[in-house]
Backbone as JSON, one array per atom type, in Angstrom:
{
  "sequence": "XXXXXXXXXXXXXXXXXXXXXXXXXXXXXXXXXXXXXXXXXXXXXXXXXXXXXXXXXXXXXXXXXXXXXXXXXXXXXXX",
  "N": [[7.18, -0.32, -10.3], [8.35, -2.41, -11.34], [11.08, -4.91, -11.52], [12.2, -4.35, -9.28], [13.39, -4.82, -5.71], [10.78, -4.65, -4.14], [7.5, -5.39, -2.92], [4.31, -5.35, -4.34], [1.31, -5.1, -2.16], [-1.19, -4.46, -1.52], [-3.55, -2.87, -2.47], [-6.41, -0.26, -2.45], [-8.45, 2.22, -1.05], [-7.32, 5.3, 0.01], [-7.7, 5.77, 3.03], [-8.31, 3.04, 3.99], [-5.24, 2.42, 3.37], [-3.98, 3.97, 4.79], [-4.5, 3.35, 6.91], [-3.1, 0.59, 7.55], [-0.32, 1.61, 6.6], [0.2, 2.44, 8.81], [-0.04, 0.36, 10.81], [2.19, -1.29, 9.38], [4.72, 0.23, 10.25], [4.18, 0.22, 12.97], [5.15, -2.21, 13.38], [7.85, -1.92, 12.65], [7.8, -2.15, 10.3], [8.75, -0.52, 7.1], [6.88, 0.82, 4.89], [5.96, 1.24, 1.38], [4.18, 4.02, -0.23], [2.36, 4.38, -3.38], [0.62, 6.5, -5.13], [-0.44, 6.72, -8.12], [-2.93, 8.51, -9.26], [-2.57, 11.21, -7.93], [0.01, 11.21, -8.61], [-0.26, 11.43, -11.18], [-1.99, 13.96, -11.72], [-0.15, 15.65, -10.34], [2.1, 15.74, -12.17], [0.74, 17.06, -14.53], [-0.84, 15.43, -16.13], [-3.66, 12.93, -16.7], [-4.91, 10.22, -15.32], [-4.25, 6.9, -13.7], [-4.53, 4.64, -11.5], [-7.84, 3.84, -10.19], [-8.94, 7.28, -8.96], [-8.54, 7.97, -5.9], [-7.22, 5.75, -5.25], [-4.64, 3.67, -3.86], [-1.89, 2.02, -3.61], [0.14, -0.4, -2.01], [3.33, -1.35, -1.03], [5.98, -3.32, -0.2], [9.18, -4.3, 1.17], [10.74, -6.9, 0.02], [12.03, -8.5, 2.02], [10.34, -8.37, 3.99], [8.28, -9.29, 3.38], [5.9, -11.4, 4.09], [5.64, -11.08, 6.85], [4.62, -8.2, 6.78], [1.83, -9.23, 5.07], [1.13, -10.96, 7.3], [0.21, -8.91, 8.44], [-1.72, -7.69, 7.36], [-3.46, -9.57, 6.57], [-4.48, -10.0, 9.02], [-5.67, -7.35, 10.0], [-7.28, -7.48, 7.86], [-9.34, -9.44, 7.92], [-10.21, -8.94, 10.83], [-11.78, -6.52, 10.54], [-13.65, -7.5, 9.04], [-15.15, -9.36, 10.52]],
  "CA": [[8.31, -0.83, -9.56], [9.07, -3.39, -11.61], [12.53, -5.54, -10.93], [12.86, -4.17, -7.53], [13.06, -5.81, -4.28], [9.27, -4.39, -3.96], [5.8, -6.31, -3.98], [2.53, -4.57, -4.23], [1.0, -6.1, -1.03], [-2.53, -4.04, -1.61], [-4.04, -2.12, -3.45], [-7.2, -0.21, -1.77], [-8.99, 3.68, -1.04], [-6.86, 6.09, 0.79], [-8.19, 5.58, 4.1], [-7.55, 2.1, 4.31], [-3.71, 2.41, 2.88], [-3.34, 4.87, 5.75], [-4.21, 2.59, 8.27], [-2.27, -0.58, 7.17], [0.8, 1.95, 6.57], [0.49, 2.77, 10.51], [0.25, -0.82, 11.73], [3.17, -1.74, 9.37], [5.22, 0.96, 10.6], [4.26, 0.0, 14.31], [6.1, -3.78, 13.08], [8.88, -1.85, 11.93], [8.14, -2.1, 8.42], [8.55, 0.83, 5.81], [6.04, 0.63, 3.21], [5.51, 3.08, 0.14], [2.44, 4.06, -0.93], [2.3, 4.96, -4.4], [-0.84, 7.3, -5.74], [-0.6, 7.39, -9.42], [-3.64, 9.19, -9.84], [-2.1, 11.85, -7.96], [1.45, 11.88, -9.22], [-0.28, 11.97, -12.61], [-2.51, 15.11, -11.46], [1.03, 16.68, -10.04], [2.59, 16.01, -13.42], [-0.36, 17.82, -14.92], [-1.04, 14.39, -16.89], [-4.7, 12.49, -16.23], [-4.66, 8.58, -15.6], [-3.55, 6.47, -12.78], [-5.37, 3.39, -11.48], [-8.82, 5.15, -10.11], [-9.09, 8.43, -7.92], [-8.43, 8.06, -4.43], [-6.95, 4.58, -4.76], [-3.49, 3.75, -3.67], [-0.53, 0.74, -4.12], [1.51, -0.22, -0.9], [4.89, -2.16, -1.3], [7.23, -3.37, 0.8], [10.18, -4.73, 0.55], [10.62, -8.64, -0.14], [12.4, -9.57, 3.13], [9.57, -7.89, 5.04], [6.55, -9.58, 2.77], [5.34, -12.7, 5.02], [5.0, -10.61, 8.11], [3.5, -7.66, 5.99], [1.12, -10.33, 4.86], [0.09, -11.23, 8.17], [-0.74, -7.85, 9.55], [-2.81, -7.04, 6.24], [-4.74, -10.19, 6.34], [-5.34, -9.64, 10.63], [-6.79, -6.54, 10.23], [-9.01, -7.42, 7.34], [-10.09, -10.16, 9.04], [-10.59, -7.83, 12.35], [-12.84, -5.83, 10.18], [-14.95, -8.45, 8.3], [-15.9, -9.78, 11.67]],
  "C": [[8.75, -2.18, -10.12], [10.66, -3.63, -11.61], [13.39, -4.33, -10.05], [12.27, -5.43, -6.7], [11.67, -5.38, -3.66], [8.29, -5.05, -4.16], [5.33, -5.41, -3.37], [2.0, -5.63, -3.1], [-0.71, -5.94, -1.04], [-2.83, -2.69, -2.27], [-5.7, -1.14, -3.19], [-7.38, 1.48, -1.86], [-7.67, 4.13, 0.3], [-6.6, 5.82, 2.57], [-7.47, 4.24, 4.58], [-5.89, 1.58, 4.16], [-3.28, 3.22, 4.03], [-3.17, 4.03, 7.01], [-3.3, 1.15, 8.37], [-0.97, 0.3, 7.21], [0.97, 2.09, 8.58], [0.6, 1.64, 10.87], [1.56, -1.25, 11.05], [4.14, -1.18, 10.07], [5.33, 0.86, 12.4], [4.9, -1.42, 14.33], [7.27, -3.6, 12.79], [9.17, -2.01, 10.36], [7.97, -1.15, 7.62], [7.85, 0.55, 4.71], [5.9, 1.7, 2.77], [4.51, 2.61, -0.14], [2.75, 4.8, -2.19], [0.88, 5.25, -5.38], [-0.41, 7.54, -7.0], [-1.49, 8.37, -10.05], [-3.08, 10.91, -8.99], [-0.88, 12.15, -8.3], [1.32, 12.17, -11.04], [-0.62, 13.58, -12.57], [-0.89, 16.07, -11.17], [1.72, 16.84, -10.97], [2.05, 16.68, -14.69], [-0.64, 16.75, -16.25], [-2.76, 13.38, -16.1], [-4.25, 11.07, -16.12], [-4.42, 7.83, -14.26], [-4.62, 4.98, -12.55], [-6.82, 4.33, -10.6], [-8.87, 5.95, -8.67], [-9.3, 7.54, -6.63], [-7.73, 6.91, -3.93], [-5.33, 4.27, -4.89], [-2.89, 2.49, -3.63], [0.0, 0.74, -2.49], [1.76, -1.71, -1.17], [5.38, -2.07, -0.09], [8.45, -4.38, 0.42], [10.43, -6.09, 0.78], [10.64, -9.16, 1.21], [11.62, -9.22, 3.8], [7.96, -8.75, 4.58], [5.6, -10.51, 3.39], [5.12, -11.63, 6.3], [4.48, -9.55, 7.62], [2.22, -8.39, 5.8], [0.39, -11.11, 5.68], [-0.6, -9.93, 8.45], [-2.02, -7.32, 8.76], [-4.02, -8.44, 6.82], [-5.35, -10.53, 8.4], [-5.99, -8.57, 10.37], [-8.01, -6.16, 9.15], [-9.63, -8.29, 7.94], [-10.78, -9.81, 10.28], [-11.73, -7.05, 11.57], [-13.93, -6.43, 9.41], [-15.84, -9.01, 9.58], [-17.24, -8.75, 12.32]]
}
């Protein structure tokens, strides 16, 4: 996604990209998740950053309150 209005906000296993997409989404924020290692597998090409691990973006004007809810609920779970 380079020169878009997109930042990479995290980078993490499946699981946890699922649950960060639900709390943004309960803030009103649309984030993409982008799986290279599966859109390589669907392009019948090997590679991606490694199995099971996924990208989420959002879009600039949303990145500071993105940015809190990521670093509340790692914080919520380091505790």
């Amino acid at each position: 996604m380079k020169n878009s209005e997109y930042i990479k906000i995290y980078t993490g296993d499946a699981l946890m990209v699922r649950r960060f997409v639900l709390e943004l989404e309960d803030a009103g924020i649309n984030a993409v998740v982008k799986d290279q290692t599966e859109s390589a597998r669907l392009a019948g090409f090997g590679g991606g950053i490694l199995p099971g691990f996924q990208e989420i973006f959002v879009h600039q004007d949303e990145l500071e309150k993105a940015n809190k809810i990521i670093d509340d609920i790692t914080s919520e779970l380091e505790a």
